[in-house]
C-alpha positions in Angstrom: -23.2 20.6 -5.3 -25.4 23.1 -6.6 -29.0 20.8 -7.2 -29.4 20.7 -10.9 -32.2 22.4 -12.4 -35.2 20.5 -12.4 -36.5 17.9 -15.2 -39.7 19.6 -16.1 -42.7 17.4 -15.5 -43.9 16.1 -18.8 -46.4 14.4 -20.0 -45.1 11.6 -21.9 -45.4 12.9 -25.5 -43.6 15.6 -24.4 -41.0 13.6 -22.5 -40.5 11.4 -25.4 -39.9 14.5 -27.4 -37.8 16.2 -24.4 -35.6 12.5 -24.6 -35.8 12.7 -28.8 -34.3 16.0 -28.6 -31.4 15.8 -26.2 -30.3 12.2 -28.2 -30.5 14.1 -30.9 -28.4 17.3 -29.8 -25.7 14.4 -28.4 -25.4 12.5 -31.6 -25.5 15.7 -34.2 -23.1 17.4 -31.6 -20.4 15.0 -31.8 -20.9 14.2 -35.1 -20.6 17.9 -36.3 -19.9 20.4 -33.0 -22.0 22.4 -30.8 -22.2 25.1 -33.6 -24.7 23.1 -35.7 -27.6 25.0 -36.3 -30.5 24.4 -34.0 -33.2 23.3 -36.9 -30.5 20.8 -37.9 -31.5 19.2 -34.2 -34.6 19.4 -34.6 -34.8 17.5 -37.7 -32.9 15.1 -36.4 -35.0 14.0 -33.3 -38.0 14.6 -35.8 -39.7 17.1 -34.2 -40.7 20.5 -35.2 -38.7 23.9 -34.7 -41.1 24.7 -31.9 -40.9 22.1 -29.9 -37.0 22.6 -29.8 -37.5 26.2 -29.2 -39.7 25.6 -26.1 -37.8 23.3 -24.6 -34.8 24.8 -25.3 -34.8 28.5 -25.6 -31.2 28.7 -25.9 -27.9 26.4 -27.1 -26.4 26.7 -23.4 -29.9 24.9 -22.6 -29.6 22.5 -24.3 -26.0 21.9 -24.0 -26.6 21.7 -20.5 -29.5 19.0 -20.8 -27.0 16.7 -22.6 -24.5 16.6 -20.3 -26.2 16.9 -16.8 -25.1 13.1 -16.1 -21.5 13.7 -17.1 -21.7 17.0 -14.8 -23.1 15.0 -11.8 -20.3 12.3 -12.6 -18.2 14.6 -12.3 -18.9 15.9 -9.4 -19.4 13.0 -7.4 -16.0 11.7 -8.6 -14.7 14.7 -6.4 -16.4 13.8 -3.4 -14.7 10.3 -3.5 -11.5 11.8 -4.3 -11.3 13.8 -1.5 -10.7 10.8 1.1 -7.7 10.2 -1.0 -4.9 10.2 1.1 -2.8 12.8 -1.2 -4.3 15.8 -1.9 -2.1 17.2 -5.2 -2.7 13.7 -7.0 -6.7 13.4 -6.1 -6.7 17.0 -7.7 -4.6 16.0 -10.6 -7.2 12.4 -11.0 -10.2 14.5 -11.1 -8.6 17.0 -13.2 -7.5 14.6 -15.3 -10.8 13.1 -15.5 -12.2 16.2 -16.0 -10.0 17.0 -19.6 -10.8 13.2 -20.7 -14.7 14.0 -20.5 -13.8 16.9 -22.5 -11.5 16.0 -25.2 -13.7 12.9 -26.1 -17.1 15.3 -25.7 -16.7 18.4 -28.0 -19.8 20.0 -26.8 -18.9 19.3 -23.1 -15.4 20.7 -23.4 -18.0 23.9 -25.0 -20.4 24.3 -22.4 -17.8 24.1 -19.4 -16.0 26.7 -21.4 -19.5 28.7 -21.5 -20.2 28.5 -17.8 -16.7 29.7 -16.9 -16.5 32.7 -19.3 -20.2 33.7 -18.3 -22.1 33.6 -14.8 -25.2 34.1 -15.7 -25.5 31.8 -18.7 -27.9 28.9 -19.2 -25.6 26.7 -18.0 -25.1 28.6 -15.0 -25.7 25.2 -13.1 -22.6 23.2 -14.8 -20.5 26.2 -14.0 -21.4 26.3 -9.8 -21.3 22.6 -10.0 -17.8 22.3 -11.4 -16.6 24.8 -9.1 -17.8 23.7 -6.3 -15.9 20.2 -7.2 -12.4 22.0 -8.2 -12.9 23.9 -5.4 -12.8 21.5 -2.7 -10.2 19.6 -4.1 -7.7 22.6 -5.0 -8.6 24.0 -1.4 -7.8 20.8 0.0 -4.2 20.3 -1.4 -3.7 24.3 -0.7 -4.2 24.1 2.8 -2.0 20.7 2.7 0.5 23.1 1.4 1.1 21.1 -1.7 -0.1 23.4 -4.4 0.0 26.6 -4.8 -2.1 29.4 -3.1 -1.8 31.9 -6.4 -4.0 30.2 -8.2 -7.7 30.1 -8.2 -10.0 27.9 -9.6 -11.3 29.7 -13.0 -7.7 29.5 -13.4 -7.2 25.7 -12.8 -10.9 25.1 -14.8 -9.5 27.1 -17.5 -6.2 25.6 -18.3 -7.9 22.0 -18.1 -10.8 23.1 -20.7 -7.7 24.4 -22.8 -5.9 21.1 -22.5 -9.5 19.8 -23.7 -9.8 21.9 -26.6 -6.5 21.1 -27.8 -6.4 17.6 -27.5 -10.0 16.7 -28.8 -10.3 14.3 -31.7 -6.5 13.5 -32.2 -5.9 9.9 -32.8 -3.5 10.2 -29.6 -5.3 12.6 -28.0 -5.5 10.8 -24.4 -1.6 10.6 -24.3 -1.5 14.6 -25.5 -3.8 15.4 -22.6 -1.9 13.4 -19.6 1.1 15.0 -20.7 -0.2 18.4 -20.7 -1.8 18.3 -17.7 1.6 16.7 -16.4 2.8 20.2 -17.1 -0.4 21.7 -15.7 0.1 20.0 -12.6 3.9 20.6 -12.4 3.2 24.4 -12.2 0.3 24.1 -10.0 2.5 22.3 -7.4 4.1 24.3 -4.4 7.7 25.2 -5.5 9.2 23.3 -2.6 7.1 20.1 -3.6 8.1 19.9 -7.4 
């Protein structure tokens, strides 16, 4: 994993406003999507436009400041996964994990989709991270010979952040997801293994 960039050191007004403000961006996020205007953030935590602005120069920022624990989750989850004894279903549990976080986190599903389309974005972090995790896995059941070796992993990201997109806030959205990524994972398995 790529080390997360660091939590500034604050001094604990700041902090508290650093904490106010990335409650704040999680709350008005899910209540209303990542395309709220920043202000509207800053109101919210109850701090001024300037404080937002400083500690977060850009949406991608701050996107990335809310979910830095899901990230990390995330990524860990892949480490454990890959002592699974089958490599095609620990991808498939992690990438199944992965669309979860992101159908029932509309500004997760965002900023993943961010990081993928652009390198050298502010959440250029969450993007290394998540493909360092895909990668392992998708390497792991490549070489094991049960998926296949045409596909890379912007590609597998991609899809999943689709299924995300699509399935976020139906009332049956978790069923919509498993049984798109059942599709997903059909066509990402090696022809002889379907």
């Amino acid at each position: 994993m790529t080390t997360p960039p660091p939590q500034p050191a604050l001094r604990a007004d700041a902090r508290r406003n650093f904490e106010r403000l990335v409650s704040a961006a999680r709350e008005v996020f899910a209540m209303r999507g990542v395309d709220v205007p920043m202000d509207d953030i800053a109101r919210h935590a109850g701090v001024g436009n300037a404080t937002l602005y400083r500690r977060f120069p850009t949406r991608e920022a701050l996107l990335q400041a809310v979910h830095r624990d899901e990230v990390e989750a995330l990524y860990s989850r892949s480490q454990e996964l890959l002592a699974a004894r089958s490599s095609d279903e620990a991808l498939a549990t992690w990438l199944r994990e992965l669309a979860m976080q992101g159908s029932t986190s509309r500004s997760l599903a965002t900023a993943l989709m961010i990081a993928l389309r652009d390198e050298g974005s502010d959440v250029s972090w969450c993007r290394e991270t998540m493909y360092a995790a895909a990668a392992a896995l998708l390497d792991r059941a490549q070489r094991a010979g049960t998926v296949r070796t045409d596909v890379t992993v912007g590609q597998v990201l991609k899809l999943v952040n689709a299924v995300a997109f699509v399935t976020e806030g139906e009332p049956d959205g978790e069923r919509r997801a498993d049984q798109l990524l059942a599709v997903v994972m059909d066509g990402l398995r090696h022809p002889q293994r379907r």
